[in-house]
C-alpha positions in Angstrom: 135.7 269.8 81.1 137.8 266.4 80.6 136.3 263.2 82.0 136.6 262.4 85.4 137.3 259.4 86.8 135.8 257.8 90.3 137.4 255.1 91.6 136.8 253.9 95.1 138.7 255.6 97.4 142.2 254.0 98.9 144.7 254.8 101.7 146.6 256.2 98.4 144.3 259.0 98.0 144.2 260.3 101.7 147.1 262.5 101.4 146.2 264.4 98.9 142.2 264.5 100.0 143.3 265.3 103.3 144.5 268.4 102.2 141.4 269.7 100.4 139.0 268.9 103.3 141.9 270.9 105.7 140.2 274.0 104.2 137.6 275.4 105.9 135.7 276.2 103.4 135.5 272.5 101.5 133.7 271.2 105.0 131.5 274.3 105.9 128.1 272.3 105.3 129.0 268.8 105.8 129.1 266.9 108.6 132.6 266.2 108.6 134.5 268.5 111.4 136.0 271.8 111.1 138.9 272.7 111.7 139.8 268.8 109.9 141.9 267.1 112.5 145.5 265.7 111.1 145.0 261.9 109.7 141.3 261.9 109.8 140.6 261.1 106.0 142.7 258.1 106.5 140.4 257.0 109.3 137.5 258.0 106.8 138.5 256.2 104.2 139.7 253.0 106.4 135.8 252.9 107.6 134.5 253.7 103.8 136.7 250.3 102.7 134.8 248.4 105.3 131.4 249.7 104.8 132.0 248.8 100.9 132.8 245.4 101.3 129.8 245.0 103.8 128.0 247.0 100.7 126.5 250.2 103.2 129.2 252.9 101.5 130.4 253.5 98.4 132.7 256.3 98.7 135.2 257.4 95.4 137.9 259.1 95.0 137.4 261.9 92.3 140.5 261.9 89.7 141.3 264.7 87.7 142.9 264.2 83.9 146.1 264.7 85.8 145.9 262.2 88.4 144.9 264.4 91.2 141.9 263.9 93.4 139.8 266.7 93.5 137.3 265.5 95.9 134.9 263.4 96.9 131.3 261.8 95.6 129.4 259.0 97.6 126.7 256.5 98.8 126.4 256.3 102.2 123.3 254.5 103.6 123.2 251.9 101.2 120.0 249.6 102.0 119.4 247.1 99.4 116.5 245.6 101.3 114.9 248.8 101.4 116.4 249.8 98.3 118.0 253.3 99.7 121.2 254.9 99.7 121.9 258.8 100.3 124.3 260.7 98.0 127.3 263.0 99.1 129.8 264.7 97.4 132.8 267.6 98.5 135.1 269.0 96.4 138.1 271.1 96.6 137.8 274.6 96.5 139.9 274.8 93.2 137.1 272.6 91.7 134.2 274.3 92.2 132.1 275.9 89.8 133.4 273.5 86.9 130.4 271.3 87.0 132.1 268.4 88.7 129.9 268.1 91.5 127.0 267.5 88.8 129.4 265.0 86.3 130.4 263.1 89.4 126.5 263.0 91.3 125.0 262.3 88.0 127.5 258.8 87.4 127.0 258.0 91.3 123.1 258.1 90.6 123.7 255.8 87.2 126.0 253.6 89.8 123.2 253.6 93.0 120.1 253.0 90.1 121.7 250.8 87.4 124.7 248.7 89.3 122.8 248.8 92.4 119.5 248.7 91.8 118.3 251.2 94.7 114.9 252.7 94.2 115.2 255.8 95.9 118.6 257.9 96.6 118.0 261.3 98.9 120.1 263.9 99.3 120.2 266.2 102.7 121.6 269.7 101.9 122.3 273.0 103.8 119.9 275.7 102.7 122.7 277.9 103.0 124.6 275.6 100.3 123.1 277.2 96.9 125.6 275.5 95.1 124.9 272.2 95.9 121.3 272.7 96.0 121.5 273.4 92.3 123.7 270.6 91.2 120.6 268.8 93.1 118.1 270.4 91.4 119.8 269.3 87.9 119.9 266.0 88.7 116.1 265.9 89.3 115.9 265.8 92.8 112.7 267.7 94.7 112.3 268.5 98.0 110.4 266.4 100.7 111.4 268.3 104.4 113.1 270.5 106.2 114.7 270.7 109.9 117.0 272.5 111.9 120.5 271.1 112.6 122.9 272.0 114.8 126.5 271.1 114.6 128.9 272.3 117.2 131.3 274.0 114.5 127.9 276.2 113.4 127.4 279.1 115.8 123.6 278.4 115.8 121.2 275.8 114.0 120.5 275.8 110.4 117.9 274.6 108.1 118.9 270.9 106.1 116.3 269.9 103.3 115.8 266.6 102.7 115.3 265.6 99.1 114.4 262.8 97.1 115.4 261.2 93.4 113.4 257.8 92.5 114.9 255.4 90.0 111.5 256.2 87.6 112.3 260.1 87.8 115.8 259.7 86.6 114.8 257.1 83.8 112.7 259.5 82.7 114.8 262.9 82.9 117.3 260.6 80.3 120.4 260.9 82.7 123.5 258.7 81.7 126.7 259.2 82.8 128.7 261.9 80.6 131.9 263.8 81.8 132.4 261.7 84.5 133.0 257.7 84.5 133.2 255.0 87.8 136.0 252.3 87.4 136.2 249.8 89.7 
């Protein structure tokens, strides 16, 4: 796989970002709504600019070798007080299984521990998303709880775990960033 690039996310990249999230299948365990309403990543990333500069978000645009966004990999929760922030990520559906979703989590989690200086970074994933709950497992993350969730686009609750990577865990696992890069 080339190097990816993140770079925070702009109006310029809503078009094409919108178009990935319109499927279905790109939002079936997020919180984001399904079917994806017309202009809504614009609104997303309009509120992801302000949350950077007040330094709560950090969303980025994933860029292919080709210029193309291919999805999605965040911050959101950022505390410095406290020290927290919670990781995200989505990609396309053309982009799975190329280990993007691991490149791009693994240079978020070098961005939240080494740029930001969080001590803890948790995850919150679907049980039903193996996928993702391996990419968090690679990373280092372990478990801490589980609870039902209901969202209105799910026709009944399902289990979210709740995981947890501290700053001394990923030290010691040796994680740098590799095939994927953030430029600011």
């Amino acid at each position: 796989m080339a190097v990816i690039v993140l770079e925070p996310v702009t109006p310029a990249h809503a078009p094409a970002l919108q178009q990935l999230f319109e499927d279905p299948g790109v939002v079936e365990h997020l919180t984001f709504p399904s079917p994806y309403p017309p202009g809504e990543m614009a609104t997303y990333i309009a509120n992801a600019i302000r949350e950077r500069e007040a330094g709560t978000r950090h969303v980025f645009a994933m860029i292919e070798p080709d210029g193309r966004p291919s999805g999605i990999a965040l911050l959101k929760g950022v505390s410095a007080a406290e020290g927290v922030g919670e990781l995200g990520y989505a990609l396309g559906r053309q982009y799975w299984g190329g280990g993007r979703a691991t490149a791009a989590a693994s240079a978020v989690l070098s961005f939240a521990f080494e740029t930001l200086q969080l001590t803890t970074v948790i995850a919150v994933c679907g049980e039903l998303n193996v996928a993702s709950l391996r990419v968090l497992e690679k990373l280092g993350f372990t478990e801490t709880t589980r609870a039902l969730e209901s969202q209105a686009k799910w026709p009944e609750p399902r289990v979210q775990i709740r995981l947890r990577l501290t700053r001394d865990e990923w030290a010691m696992r040796g994680w740098r960033q590799g095939s994927a890069r953030i430029v600011t």
